[in-house]
N, C-alpha and C positions, 0 to 999 in steps of 0.2 A: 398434433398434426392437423387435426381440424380448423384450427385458429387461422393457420396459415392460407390454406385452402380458400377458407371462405371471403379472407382479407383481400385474398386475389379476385375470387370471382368477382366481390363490390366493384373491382375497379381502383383498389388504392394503394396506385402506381405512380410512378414520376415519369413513365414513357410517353414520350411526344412523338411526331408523327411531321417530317421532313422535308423540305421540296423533293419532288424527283432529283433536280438537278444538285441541290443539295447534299442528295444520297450519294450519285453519283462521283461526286469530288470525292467523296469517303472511301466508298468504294474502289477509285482507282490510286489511293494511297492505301488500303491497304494490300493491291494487289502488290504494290511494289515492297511491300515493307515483310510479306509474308512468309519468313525465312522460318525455319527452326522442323520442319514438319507437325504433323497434327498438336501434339503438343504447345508452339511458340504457337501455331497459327491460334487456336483457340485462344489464348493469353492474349495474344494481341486484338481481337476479334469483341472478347471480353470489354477489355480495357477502353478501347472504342466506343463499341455499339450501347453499353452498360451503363460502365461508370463517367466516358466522357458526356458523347453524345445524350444519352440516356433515351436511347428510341426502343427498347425493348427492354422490359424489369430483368429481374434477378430469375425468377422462376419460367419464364417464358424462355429465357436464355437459356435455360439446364432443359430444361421441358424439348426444344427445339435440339438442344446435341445430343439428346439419349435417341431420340427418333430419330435423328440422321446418324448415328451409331449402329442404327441396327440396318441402315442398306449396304447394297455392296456399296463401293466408288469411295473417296474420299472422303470424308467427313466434315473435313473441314469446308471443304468447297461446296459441300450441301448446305451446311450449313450457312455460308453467307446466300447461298441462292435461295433458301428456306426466307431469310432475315427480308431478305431482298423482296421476294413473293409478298410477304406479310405486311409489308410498306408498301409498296407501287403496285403491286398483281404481278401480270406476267412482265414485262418491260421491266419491273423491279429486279424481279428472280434473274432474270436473260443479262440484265446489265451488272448484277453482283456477281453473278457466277462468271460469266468472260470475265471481268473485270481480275478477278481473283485466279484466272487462268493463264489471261494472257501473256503480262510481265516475264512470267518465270518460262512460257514459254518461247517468246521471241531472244529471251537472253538464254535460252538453252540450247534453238535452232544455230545459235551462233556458238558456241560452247562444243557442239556436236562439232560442228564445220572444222573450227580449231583443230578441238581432236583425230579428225580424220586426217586432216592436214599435215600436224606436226605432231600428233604425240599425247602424252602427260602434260598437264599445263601445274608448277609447280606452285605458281604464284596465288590458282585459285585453291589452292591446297591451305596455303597459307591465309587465305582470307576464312576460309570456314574453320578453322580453329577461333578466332575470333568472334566472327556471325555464333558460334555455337555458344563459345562464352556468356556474349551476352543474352540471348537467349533463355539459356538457363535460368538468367534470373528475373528474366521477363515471364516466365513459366512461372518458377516460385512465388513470386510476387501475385500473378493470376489465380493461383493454389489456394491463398493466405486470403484472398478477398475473396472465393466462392465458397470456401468452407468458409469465411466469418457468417456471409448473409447468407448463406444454404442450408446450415445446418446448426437454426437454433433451436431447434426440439431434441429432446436425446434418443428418440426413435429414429431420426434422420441421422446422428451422430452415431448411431451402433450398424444403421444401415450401409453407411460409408467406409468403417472400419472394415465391416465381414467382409464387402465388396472387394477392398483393396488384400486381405487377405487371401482370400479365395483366388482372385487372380494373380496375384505377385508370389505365394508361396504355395498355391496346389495349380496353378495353371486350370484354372477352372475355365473354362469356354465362357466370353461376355455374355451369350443367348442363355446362360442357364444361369445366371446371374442375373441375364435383366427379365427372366421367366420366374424367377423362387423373389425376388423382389417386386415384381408386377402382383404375383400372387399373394403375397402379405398386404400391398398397399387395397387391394381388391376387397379381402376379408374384414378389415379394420375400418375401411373407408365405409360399411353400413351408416356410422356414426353424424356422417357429412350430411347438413342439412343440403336440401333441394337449390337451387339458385337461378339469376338471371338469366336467360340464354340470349345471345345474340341475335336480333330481332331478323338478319340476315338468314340466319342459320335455321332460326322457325320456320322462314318463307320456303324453305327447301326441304321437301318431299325424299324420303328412301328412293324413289323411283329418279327425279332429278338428279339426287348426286349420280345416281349408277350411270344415269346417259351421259354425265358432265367425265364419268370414269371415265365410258369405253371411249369418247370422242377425243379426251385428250390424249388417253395411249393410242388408241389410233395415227394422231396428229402424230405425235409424235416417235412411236417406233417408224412410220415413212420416213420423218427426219433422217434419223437415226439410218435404216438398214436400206432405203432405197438409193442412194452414190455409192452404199457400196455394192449393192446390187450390178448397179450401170458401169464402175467399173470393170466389175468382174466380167463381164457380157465386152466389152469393149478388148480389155487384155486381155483375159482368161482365165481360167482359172488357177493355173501354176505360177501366176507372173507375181513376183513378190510385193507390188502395191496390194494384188490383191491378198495374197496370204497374212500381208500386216493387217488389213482390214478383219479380217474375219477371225483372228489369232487375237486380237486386241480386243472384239466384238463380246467372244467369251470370255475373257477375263473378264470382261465388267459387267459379268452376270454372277460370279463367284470369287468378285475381290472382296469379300469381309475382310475385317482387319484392317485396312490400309495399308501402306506400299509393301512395309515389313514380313508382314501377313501371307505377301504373294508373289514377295522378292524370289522364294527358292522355284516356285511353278515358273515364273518368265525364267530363270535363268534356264532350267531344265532342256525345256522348250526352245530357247531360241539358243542355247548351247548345240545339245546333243540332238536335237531332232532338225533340228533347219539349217541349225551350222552359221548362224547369222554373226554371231562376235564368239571371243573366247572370255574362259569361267574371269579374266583378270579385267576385263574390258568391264563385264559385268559390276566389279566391283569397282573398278572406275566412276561407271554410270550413274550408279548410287551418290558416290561423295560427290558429282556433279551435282545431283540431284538435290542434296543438302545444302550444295553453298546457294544455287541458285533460292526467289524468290518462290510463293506457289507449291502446289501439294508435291510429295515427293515421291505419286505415280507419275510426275513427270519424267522419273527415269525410262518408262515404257518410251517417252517422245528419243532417247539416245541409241535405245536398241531400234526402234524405228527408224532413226536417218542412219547409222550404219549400217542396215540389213539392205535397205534400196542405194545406200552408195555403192553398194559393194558388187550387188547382183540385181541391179535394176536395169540396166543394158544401154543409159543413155550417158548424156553430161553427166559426174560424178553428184555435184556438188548440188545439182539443180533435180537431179533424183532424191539425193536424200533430203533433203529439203521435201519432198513428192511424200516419200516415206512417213515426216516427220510430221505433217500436215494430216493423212490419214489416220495414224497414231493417234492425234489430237482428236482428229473425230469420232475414232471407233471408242475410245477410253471414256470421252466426257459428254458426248450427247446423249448415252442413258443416263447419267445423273439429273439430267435437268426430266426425263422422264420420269423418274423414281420422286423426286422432289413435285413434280407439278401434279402426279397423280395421289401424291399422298400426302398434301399438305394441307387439306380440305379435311379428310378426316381427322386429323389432328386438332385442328380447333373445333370440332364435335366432341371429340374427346374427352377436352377442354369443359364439355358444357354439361358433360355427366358426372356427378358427386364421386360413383364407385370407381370410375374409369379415371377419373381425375384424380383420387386418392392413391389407385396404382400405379397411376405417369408419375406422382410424387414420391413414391416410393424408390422407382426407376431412376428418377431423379437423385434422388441421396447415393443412390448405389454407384452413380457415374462420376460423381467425386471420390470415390474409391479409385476408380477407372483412373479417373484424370492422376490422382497421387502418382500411380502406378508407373502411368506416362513419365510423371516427371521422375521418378526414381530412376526408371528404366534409360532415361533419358540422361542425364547427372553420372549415370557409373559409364555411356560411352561417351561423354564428352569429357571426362576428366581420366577416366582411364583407357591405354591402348589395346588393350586386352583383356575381356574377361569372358565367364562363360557360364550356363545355366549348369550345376550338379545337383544330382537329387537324392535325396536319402528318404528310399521307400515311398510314400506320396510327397513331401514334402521338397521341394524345388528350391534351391537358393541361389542367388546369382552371386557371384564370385568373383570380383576383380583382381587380378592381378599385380598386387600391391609394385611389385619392380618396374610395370607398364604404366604407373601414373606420370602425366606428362604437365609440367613445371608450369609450361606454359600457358596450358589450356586451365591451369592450375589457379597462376598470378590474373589472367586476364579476368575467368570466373570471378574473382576478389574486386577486381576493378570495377567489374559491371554490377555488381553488389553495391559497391560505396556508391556508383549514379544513381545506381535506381532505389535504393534504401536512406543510404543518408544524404546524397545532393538532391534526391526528387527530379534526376533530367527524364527526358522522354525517351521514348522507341526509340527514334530516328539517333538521338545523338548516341547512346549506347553502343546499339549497332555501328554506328559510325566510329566512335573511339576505337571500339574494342575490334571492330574489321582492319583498320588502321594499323593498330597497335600490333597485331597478327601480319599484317603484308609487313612492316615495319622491321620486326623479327626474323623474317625470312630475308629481308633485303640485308641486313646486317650479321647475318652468319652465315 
């Protein structure tokens, strides 16, 4: 584990360092391309930033999604605003994080509107059977390249195993995985000689970073809690913009997990306590949620413009749109909080031997994580039905052998032979196999 460690600290990386503008262009292709949730978005993110571009290594990359793992909010979308930060500063972080937001939201505001309008849209049903297809194999693919270059020690290789273990057959909590793996890399990592520190990093005093803390939480919960303050003082308190605000507010203080994680709390809540959409709408939401681009708490933005189209008291169409905008704010302006106050200690981290040995540790364990994703991932895109049963601690998940669907079956296979033995890219993948999906709908 040492070897590796110290290989990093030297410096002997292939990561290069981008125009802003540059980044930028990257940035807003992958906001557009960012289908699959946490799982594809990582894979594609990977693939990208990694292996194309090469502006962050192999371990800076793992190092950067086990630390945006443990906030609440998306993961994904921290982590391009973490990637972002660490290349440009703040303009970096601000321009990868909208960037990675935006897409899936304005095709969502519209998505919503539809639905309000007319219904079930059958056609985007049919396109995300596809989007997931390929997907899949753009996960897999993602899989097979971070366990090659992540885990070539068999410390890391057993750390990755338990990992996926622990979580995929005892349902073990990620914090008490990335805490018993923190804590081994901690013990062992005595070994790690001393290294260079960032000559940035010497010039800053315990006492500076603390004031560089409070100044940017400060900075930044105003962001965040003072429009919805001025709302609430303006409407009032019962008027449902402001209820989205401050409904939304909490959840993104206690969305661990990502969307899945905290799918049953919003439904609960904007079901039976507000009355805002019913339990089927809810489940609409979601598959909206999945065909579009962008994290897939964007379904928070469909129960947001239905609860203000419905009971917002003005134009329908131009409330919930009101709704779906606040949505956006109260969900993803602490991320960029969470990311901009603790991306600073992270590369301190970075510069301690014992703490660095632990991140590495953390590290191996979230290629467990990632497997898990994509397991987890593969039995609901190929089967229509399945379900967690447990025997005594043990937990197995369970497909529904008579619910596996043909389709999502054959296209799976399809996007396999692109991206396996033709070598095509994201774009065209997705593109075939979305295709091939509305295709299939159109013709039966």
């Amino acid at each position: 584990m040492s070897s590796e460690l110290e290989a990093d600290a030297r410096g002997e990386t292939s990561a290069r360092h981008p125009t802003f503008a540059e980044a930028f262009a990257v940035w807003t292709r992958i906001g557009f391309l960012s289908f699959g949730g946490p799982a594809g978005q990582i894979a594609l993110m990977h693939r990208v930033l990694v292996d194309e571009r090469k502006w962050i290594d192999e371990r800076g990359f793992l190092q950067a999604l086990n630390f945006c793992m443990l906030l609440p909010g998306p993961e994904a979308m921290q982590l391009a605003t973490y990637v972002g930060w660490r290349l440009h500063g703040l303009r970096g972080g601000l321009a990868a994080g909208l960037l990675f937001v935006i897409p899936g939201a304005l095709l969502m505001v519209l998505l919503s509107a539809l639905y309000a309008t007319f219904g079930k849209l059958p056609l985007a049903a049919a396109l995300l059977v596809g989007v997931k297809a390929a997907v899949l194999a753009i996960v897999v693919e993602a899989l097979i390249r971070i366990a090659r270059r992540g885990l070539k020690e068999p410390a890391h290789q057993w750390l990755a195993a338990l990992a996926f273990i622990a979580i995929f057959f005892f349902a073990v909590p990620f914090p008490v995985i990335v805490v018993a793996a923190a804590l081994y890399g901690f013990v062992i990592g005595g070994g790690v000689r001393e290294v260079g520190v960032d000559a940035r990093l010497k010039r800053e005093t315990p006492s500076d970073m603390l004031t560089a803390t409070l100044r940017t939480t400060a900075v930044w919960l105003a962001i965040w809690l003072l429009p919805l303050i001025a709302l609430a003082m303006v409407l009032g308190s019962e008027h449902v913009l402001t209820q989205i605000g401050w409904f939304f507010s909490k959840l993104a203080v206690v969305s661990f997990g990502g969307a899945y994680a905290v799918l049953a709390y919003v439904a609960q809540d904007a079901v039976q306590l507000y009355g805002w959409i019913t339990p089927g709408e809810m489940v609409d939401a979601l598959g909206l949620a999945e065909t579009t681009p962008g994290p897939l708490i964007l379904v928070t933005e469909f129960v947001g413009f239905l609860a203000a189209h419905r009971h917002g008291g003005g134009p329908p169409l131009l409330m919930g749109t009101l709704g779906a905008v606040v949505t956006l704010w109260a969900t993803f302006a602490p991320c960029f909080l969470w990311i901009f106050v603790g991306a600073p200690y992270l590369e301190r981290i970075n510069a301690e031997p014992r703490l660095r040995a632990a991140l590495a540790a953390v590290t191996a364990a979230v290629v467990g994580v990632i497997l898990n994703l994509t397991v987890w991932f593969a039995l609901h895109v190929l089967f229509v039905r399945s379900e967690a049963a447990w025997y005594g601690p043990l937990r197995l998940h369970l497909p529904e052998l008579a619910s596996l669907d043909p389709v999502a079956l054959v296209l799976a296979i399809i996007a396999a032979v692109l991206m396996f033995g033709l070598h095509r890219g994201i774009m065209t993948t997705l593109a075939v196999c979305g295709g091939l999906g509305v295709a299939w709908h159109l013709l039966t």
